[in-house]
PyMOL Python script that loads the backbone (N, CA, C, O; Angstrom):
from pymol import cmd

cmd.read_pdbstr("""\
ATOM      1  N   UNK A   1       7.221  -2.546  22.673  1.00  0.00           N
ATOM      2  CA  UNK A   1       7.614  -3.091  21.401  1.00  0.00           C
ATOM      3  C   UNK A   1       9.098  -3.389  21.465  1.00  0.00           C
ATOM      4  O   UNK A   1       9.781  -2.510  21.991  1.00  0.00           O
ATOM      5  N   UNK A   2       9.698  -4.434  21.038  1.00  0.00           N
ATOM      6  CA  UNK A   2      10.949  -5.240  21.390  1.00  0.00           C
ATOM      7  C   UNK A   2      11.501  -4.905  19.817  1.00  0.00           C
ATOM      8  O   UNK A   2      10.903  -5.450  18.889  1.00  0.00           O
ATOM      9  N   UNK A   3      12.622  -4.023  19.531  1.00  0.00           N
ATOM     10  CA  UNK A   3      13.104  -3.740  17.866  1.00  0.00           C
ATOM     11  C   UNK A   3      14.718  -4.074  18.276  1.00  0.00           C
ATOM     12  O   UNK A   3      15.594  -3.829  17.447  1.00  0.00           O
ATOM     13  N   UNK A   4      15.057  -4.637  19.577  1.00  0.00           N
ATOM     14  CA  UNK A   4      16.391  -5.331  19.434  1.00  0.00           C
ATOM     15  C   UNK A   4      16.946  -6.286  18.641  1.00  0.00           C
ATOM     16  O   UNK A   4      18.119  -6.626  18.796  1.00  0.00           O
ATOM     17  N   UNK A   5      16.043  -6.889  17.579  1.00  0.00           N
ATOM     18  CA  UNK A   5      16.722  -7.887  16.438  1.00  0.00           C
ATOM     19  C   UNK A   5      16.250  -6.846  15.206  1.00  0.00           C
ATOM     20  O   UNK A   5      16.406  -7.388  14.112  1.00  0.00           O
ATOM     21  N   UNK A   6      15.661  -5.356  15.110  1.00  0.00           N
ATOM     22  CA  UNK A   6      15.514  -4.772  14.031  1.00  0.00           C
ATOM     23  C   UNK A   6      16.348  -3.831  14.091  1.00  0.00           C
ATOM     24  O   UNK A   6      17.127  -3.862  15.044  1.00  0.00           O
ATOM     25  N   UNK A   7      16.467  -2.597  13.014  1.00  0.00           N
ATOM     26  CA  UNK A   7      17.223  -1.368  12.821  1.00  0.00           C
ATOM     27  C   UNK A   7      16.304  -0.453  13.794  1.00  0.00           C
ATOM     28  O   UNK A   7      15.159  -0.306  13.366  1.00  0.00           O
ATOM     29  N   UNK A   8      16.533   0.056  14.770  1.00  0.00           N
ATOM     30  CA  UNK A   8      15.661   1.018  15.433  1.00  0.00           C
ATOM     31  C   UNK A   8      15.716   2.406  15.269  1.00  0.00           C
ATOM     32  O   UNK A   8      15.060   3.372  15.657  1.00  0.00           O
ATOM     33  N   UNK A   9      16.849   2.177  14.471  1.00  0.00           N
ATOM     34  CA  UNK A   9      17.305   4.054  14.065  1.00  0.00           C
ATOM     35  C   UNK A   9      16.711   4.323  12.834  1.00  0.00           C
ATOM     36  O   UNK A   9      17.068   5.414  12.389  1.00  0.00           O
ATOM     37  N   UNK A  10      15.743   3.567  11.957  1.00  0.00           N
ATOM     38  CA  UNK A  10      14.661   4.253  10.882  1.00  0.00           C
ATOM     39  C   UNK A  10      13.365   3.580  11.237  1.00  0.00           C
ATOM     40  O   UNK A  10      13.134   2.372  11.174  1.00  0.00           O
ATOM     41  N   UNK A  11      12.492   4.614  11.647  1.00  0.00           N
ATOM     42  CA  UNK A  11      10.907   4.412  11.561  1.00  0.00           C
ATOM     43  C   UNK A  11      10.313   5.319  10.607  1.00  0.00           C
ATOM     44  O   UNK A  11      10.766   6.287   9.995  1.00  0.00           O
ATOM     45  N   UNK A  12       9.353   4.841  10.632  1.00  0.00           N
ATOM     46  CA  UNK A  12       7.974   5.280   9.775  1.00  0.00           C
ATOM     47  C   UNK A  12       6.771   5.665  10.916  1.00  0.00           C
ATOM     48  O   UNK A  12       6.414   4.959  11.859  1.00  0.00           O
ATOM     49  N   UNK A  13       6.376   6.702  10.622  1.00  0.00           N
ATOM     50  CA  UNK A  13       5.537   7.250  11.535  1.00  0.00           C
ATOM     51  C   UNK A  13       4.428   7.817  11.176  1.00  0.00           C
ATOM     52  O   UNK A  13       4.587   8.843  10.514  1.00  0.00           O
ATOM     53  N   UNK A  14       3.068   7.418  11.441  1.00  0.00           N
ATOM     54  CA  UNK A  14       1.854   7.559  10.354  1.00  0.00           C
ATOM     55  C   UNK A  14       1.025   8.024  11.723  1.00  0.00           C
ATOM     56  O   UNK A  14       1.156   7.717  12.907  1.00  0.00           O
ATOM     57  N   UNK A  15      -0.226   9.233  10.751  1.00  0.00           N
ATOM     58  CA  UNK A  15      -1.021   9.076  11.569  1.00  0.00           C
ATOM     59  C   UNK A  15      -2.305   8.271  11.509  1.00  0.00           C
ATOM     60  O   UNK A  15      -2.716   8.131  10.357  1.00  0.00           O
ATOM     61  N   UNK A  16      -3.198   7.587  12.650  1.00  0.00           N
ATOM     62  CA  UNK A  16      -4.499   6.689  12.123  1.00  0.00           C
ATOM     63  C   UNK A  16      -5.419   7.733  13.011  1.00  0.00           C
ATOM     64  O   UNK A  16      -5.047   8.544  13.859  1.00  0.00           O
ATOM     65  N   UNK A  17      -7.056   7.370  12.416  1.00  0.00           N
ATOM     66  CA  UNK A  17      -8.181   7.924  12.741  1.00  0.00           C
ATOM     67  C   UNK A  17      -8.980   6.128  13.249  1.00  0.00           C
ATOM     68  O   UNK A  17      -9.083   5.304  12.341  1.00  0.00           O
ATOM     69  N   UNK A  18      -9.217   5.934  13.960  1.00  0.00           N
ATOM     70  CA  UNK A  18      -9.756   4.182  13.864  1.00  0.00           C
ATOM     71  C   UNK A  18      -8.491   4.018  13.373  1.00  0.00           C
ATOM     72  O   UNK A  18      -7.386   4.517  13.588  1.00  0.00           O
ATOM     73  N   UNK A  19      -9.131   2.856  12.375  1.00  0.00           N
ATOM     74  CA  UNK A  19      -8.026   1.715  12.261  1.00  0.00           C
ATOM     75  C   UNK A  19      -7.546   2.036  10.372  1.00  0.00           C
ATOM     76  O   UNK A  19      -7.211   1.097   9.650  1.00  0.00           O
ATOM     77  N   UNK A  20      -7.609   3.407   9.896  1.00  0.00           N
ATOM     78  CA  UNK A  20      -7.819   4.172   8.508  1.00  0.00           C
ATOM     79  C   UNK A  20      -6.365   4.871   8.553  1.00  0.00           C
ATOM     80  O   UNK A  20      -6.741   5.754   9.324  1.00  0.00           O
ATOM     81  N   UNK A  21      -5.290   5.118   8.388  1.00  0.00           N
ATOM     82  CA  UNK A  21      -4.300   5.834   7.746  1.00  0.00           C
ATOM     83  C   UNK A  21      -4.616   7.016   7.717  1.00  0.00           C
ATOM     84  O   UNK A  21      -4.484   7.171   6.503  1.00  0.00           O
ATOM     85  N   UNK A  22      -5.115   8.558   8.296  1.00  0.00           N
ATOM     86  CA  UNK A  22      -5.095   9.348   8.030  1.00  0.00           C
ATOM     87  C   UNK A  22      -4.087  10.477   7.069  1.00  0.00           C
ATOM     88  O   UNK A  22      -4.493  11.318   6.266  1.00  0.00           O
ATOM     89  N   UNK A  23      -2.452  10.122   7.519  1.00  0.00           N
ATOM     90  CA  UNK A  23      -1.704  11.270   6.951  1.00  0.00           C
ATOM     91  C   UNK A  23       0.036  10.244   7.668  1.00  0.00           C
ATOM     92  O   UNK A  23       0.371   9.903   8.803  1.00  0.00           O
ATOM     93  N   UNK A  24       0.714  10.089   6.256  1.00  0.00           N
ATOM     94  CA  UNK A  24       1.792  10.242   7.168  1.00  0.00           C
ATOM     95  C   UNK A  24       2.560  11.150   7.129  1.00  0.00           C
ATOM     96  O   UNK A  24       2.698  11.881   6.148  1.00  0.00           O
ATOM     97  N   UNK A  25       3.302  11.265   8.392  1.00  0.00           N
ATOM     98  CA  UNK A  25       3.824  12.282   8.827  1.00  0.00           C
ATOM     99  C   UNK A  25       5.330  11.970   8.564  1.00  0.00           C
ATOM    100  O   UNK A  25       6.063  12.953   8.452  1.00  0.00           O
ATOM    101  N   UNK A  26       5.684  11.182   8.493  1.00  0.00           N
ATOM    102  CA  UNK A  26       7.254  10.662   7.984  1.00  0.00           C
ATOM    103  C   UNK A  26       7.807   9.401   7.717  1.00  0.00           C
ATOM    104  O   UNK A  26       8.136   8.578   8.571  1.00  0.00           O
ATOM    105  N   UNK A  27       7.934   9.230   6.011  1.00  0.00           N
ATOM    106  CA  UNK A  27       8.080   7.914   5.820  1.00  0.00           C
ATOM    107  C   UNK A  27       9.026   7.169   6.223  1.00  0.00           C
ATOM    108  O   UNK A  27       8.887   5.980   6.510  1.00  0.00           O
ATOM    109  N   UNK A  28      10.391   7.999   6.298  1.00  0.00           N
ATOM    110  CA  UNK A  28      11.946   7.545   6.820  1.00  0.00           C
ATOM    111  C   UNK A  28      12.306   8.523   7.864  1.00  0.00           C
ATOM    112  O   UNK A  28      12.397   9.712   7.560  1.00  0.00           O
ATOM    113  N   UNK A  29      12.537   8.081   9.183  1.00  0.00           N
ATOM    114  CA  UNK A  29      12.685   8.906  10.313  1.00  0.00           C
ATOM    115  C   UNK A  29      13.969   8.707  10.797  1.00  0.00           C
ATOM    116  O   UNK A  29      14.241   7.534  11.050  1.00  0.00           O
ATOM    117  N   UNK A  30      14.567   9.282  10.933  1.00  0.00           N
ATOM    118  CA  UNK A  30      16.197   8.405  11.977  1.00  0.00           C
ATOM    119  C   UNK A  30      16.112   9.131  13.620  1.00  0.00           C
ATOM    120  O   UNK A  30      16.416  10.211  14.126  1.00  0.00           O
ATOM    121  N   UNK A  31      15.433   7.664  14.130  1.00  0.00           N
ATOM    122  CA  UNK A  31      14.694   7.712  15.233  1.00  0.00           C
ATOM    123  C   UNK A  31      15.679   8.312  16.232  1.00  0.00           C
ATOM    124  O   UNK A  31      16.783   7.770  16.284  1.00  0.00           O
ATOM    125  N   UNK A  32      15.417   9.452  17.110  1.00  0.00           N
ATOM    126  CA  UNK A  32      15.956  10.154  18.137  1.00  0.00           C
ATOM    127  C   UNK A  32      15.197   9.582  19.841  1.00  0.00           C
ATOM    128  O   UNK A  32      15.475   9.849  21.010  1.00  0.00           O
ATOM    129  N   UNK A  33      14.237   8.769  19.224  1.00  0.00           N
ATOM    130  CA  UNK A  33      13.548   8.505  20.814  1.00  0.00           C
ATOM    131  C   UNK A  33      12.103   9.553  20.880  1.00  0.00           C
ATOM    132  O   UNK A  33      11.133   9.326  21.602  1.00  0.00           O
ATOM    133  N   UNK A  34      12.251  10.781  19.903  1.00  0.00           N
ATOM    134  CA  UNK A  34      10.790  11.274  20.256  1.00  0.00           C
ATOM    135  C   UNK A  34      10.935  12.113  18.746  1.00  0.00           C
ATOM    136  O   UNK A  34      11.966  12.157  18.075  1.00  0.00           O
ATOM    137  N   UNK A  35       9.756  12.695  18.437  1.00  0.00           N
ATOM    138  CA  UNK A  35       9.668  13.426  17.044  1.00  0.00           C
ATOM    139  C   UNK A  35       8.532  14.354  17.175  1.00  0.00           C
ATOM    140  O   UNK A  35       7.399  14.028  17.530  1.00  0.00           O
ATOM    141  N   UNK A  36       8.934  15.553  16.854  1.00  0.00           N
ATOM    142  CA  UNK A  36       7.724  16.935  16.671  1.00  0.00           C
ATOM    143  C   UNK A  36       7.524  17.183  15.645  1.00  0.00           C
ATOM    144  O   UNK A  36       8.434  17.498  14.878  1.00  0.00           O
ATOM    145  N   UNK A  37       6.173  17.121  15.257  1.00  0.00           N
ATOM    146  CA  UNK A  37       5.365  17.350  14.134  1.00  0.00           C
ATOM    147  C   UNK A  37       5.009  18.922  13.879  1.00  0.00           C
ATOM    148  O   UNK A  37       3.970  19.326  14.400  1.00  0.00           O
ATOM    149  N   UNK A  38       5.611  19.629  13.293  1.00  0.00           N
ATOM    150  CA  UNK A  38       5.202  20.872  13.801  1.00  0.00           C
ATOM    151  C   UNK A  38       4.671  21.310  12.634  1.00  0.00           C
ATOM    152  O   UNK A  38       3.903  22.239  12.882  1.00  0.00           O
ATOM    153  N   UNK A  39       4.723  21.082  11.532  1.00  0.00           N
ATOM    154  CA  UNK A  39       4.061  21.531  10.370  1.00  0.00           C
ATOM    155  C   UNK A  39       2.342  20.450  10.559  1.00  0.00           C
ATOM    156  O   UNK A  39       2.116  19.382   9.989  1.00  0.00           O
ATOM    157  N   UNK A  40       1.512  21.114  11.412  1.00  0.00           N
ATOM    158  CA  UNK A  40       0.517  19.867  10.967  1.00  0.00           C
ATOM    159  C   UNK A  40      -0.209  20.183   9.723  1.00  0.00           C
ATOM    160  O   UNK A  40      -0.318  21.403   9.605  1.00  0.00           O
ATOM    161  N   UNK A  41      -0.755  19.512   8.732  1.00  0.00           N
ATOM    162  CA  UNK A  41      -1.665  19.772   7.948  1.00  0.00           C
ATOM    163  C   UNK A  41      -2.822  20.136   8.015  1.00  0.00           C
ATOM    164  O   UNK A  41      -3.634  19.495   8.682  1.00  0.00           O
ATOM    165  N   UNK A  42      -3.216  21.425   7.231  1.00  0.00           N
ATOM    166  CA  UNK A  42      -4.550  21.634   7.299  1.00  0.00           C
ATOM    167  C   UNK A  42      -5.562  20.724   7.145  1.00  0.00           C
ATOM    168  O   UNK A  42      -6.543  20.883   7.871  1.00  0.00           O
ATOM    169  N   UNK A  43      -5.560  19.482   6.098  1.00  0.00           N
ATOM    170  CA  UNK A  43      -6.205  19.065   5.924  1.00  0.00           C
ATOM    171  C   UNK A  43      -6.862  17.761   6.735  1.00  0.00           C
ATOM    172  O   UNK A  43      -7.754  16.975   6.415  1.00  0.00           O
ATOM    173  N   UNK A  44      -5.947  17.890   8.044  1.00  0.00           N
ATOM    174  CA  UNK A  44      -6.033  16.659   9.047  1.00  0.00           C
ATOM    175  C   UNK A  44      -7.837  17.718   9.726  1.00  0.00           C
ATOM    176  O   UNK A  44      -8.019  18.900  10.018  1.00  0.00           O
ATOM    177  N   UNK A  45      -8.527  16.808   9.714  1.00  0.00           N
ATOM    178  CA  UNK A  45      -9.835  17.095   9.927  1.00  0.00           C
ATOM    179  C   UNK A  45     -10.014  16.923  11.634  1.00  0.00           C
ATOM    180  O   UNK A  45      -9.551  15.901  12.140  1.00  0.00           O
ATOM    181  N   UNK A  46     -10.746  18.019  12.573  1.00  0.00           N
ATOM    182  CA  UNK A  46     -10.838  17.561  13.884  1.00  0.00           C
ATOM    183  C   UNK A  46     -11.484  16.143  13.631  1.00  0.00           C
ATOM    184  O   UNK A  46     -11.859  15.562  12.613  1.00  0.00           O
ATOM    185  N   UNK A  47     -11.453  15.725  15.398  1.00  0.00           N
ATOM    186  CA  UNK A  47     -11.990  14.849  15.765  1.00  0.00           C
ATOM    187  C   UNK A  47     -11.553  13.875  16.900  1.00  0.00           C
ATOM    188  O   UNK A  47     -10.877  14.455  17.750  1.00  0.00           O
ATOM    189  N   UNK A  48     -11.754  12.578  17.138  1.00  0.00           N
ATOM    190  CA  UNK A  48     -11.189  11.855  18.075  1.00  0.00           C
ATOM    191  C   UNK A  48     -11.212  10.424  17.514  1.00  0.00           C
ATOM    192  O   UNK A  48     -11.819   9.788  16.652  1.00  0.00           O
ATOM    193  N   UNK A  49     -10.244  10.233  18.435  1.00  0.00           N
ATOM    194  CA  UNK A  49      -9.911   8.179  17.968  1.00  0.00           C
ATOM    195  C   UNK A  49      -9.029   8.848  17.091  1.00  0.00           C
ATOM    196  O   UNK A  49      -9.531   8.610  15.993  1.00  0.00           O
ATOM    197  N   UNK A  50      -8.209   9.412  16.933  1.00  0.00           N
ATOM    198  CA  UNK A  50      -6.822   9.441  15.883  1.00  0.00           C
ATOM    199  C   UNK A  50      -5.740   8.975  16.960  1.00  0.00           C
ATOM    200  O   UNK A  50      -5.754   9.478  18.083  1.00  0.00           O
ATOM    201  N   UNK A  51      -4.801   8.007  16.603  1.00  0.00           N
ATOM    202  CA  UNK A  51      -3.478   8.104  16.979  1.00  0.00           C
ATOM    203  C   UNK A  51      -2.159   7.601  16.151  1.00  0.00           C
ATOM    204  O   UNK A  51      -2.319   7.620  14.931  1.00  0.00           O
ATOM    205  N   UNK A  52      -0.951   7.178  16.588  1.00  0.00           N
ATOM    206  CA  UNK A  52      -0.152   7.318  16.022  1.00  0.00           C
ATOM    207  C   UNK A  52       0.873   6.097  15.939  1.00  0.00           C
ATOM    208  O   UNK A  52       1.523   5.708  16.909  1.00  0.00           O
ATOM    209  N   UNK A  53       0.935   5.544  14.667  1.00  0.00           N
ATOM    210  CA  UNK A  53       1.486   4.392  14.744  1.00  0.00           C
ATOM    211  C   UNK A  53       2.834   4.908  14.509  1.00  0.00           C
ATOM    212  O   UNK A  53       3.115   5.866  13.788  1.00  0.00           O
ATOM    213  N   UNK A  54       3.891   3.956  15.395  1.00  0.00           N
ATOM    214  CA  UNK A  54       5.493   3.726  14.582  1.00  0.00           C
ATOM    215  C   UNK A  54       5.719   2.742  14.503  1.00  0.00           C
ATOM    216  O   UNK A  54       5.517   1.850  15.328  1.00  0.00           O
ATOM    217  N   UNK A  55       6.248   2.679  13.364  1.00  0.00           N
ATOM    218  CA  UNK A  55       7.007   1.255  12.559  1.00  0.00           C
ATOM    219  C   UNK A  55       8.227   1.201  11.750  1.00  0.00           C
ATOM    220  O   UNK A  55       8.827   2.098  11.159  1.00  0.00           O
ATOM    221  N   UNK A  56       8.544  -0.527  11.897  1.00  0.00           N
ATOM    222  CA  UNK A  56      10.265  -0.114  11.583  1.00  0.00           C
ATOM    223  C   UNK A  56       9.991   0.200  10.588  1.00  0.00           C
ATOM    224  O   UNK A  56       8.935  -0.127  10.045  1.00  0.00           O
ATOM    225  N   UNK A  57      11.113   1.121   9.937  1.00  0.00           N
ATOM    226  CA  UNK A  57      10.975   1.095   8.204  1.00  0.00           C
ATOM    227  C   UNK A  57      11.651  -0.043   7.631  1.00  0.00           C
ATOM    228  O   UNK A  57      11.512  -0.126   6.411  1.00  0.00           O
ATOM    229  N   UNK A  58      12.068  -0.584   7.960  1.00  0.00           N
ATOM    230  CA  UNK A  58      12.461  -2.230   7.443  1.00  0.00           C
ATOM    231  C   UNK A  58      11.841  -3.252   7.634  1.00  0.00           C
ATOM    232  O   UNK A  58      11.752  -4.205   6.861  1.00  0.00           O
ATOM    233  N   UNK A  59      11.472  -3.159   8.444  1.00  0.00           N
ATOM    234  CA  UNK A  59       9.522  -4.215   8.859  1.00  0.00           C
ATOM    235  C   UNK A  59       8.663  -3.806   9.266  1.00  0.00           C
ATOM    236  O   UNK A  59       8.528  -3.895  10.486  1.00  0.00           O
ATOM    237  N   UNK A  60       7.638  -3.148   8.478  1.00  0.00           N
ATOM    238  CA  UNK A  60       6.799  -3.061   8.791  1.00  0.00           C
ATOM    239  C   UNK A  60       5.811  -3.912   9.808  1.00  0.00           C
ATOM    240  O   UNK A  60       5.111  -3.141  10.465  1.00  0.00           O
ATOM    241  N   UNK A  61       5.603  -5.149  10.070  1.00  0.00           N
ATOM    242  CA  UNK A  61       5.570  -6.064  11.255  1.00  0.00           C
ATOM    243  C   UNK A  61       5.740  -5.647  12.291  1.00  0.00           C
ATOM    244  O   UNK A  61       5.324  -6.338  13.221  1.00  0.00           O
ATOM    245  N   UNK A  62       6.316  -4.540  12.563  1.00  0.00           N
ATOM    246  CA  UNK A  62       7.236  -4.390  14.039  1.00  0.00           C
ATOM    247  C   UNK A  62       6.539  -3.222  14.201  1.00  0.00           C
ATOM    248  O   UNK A  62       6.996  -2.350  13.463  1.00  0.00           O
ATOM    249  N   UNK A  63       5.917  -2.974  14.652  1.00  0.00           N
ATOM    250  CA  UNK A  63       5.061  -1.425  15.219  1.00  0.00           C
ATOM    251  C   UNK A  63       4.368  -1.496  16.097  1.00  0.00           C
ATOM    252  O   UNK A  63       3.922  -2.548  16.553  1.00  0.00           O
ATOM    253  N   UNK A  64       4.118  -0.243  16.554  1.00  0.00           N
ATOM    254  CA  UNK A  64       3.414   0.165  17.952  1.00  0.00           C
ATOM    255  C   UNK A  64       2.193   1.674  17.723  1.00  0.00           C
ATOM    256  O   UNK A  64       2.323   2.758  17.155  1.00  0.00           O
ATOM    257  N   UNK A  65       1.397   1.224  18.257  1.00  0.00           N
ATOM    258  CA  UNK A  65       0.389   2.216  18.382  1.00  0.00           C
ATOM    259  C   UNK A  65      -0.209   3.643  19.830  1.00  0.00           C
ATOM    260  O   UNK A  65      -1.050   3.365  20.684  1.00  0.00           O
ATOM    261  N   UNK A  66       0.290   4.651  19.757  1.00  0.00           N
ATOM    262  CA  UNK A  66      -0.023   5.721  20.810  1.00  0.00           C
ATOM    263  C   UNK A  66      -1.415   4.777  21.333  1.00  0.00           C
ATOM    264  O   UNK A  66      -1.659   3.691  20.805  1.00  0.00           O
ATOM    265  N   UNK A  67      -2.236   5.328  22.387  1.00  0.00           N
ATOM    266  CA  UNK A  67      -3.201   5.718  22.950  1.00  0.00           C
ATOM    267  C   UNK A  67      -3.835   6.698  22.053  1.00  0.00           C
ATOM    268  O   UNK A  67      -3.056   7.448  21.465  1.00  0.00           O
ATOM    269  N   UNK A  68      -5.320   6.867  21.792  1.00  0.00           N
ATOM    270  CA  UNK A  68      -6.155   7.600  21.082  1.00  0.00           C
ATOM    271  C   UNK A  68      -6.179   8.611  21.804  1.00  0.00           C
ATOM    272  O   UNK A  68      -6.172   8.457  23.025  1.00  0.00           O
ATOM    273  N   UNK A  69      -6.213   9.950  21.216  1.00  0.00           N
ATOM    274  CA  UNK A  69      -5.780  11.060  21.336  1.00  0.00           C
ATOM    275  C   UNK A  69      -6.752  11.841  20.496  1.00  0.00           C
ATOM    276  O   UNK A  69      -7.048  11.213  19.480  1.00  0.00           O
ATOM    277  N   UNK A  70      -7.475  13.273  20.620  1.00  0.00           N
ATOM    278  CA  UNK A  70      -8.237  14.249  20.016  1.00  0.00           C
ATOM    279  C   UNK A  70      -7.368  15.179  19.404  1.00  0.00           C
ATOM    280  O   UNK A  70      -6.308  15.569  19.893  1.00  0.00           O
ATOM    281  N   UNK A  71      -7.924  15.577  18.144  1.00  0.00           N
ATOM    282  CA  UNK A  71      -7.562  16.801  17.782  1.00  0.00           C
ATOM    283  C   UNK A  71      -8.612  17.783  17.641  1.00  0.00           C
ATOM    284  O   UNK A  71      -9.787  17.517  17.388  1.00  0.00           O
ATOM    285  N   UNK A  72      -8.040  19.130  17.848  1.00  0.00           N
ATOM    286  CA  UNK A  72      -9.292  19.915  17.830  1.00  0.00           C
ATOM    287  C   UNK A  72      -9.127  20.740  16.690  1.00  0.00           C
ATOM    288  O   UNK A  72      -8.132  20.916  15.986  1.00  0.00           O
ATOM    289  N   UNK A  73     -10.645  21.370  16.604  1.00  0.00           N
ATOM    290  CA  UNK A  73     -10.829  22.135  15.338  1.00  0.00           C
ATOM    291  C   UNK A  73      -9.907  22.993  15.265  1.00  0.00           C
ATOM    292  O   UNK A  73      -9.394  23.251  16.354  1.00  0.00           O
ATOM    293  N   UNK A  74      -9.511  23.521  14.410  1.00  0.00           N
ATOM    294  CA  UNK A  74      -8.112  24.704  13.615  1.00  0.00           C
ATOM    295  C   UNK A  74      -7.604  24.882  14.611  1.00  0.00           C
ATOM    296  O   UNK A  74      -7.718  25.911  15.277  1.00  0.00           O
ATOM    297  N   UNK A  75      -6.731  23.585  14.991  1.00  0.00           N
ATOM    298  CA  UNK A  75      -5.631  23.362  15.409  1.00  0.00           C
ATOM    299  C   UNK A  75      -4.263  24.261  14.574  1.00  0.00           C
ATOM    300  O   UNK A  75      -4.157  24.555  13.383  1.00  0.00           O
ATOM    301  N   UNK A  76      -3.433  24.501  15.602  1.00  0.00           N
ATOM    302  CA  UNK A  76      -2.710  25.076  14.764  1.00  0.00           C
ATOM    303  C   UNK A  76      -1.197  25.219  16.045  1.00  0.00           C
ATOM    304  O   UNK A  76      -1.180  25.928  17.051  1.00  0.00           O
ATOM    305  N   UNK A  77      -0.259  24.439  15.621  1.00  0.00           N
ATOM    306  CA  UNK A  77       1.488  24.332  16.730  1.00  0.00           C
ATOM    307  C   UNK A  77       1.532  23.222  16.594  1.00  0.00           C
ATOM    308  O   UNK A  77       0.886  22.790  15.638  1.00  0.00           O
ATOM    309  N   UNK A  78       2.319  22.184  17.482  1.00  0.00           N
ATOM    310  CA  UNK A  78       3.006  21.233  17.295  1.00  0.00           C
ATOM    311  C   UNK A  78       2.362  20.219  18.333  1.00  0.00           C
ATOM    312  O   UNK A  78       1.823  20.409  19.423  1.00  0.00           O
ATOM    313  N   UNK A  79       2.714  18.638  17.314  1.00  0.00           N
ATOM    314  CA  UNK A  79       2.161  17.626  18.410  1.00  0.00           C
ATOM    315  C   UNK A  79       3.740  16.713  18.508  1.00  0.00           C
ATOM    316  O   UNK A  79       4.443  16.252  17.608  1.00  0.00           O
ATOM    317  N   UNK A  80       3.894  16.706  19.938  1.00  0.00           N
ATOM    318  CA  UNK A  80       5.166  16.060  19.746  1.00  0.00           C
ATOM    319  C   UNK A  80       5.053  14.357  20.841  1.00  0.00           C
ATOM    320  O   UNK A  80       4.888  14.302  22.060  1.00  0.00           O
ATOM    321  N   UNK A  81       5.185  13.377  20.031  1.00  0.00           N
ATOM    322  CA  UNK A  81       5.288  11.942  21.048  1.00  0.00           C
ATOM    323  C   UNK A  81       6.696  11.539  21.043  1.00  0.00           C
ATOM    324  O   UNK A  81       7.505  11.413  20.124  1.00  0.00           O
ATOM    325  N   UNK A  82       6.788  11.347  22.496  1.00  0.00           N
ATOM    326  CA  UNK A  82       8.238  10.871  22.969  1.00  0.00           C
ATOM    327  C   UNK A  82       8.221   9.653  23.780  1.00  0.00           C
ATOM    328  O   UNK A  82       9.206   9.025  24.166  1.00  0.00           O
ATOM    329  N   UNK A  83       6.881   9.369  24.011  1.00  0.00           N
ATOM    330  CA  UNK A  83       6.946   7.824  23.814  1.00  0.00           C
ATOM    331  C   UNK A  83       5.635   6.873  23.996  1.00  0.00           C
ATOM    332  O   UNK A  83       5.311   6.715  25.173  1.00  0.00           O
ATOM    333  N   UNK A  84       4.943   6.307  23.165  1.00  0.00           N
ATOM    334  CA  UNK A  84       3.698   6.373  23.118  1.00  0.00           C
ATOM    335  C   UNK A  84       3.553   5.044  23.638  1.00  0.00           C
ATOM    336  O   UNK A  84       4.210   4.122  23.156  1.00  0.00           O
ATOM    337  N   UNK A  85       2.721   4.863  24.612  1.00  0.00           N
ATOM    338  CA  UNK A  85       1.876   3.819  24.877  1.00  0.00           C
ATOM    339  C   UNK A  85       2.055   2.209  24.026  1.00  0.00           C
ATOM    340  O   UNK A  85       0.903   1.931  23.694  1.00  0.00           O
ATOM    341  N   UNK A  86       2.727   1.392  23.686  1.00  0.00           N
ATOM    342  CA  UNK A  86       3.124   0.621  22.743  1.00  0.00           C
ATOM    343  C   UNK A  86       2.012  -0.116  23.042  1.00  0.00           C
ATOM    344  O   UNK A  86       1.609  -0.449  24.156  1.00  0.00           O
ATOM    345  N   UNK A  87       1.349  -0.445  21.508  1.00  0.00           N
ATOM    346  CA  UNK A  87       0.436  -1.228  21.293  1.00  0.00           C
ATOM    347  C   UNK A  87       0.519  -2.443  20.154  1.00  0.00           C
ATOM    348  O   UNK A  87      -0.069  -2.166  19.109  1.00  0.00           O
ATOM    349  N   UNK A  88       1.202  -3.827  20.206  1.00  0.00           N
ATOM    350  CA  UNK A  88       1.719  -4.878  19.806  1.00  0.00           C
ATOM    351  C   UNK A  88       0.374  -5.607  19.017  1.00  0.00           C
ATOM    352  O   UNK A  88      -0.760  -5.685  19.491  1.00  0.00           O
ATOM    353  N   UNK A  89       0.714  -5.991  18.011  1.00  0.00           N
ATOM    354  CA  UNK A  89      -0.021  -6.884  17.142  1.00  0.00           C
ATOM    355  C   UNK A  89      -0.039  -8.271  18.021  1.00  0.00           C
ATOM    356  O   UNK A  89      -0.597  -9.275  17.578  1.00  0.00           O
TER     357      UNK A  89
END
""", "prot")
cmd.dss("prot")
cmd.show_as("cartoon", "prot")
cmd.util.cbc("prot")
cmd.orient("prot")
């Protein structure tokens, strides 16, 4: 994902199940290059096909999608991406 004509130092970082919005995890980020989620929510349900979009917070347009990734039942510590698989509209 190419964010050299955007602000790259605020993303938005959501999680998806398919192609559904599960939970976001941070609406305004001041991007360090990687981010740990360490509070996960209980209410994020196991399963698979969840992953993780980032997007600018100033354009939404501009985002990238992890590789699909599992979570398992009562999960419980930290998921941390430091640099996911970029997946371009």
């Amino acid at each position: 994902m190419d964010l050299d004509r955007y602000d790259r130092q605020h993303v938005r970082i959501e999680l998806y199940r398919d192609s559904t919005r599960a939970y976001t995890i941070s609406s305004s980020y001041s991007n360090s290059g990687s981010y740990t989620w360490s509070n996960v929510s209980n209410s994020i349900g196991s399963g698979t096909r969840y992953r993780i979009k980032v997007s600018s917070y100033y354009d939404g347009a501009v985002y990238a999608f992890s590789d699909y990734f599992t979570i398992s039942s009562r999960y419980s510590g930290t998921i941390t991406v430091s640099s996911p698989n970029p997946r371009t509209p």
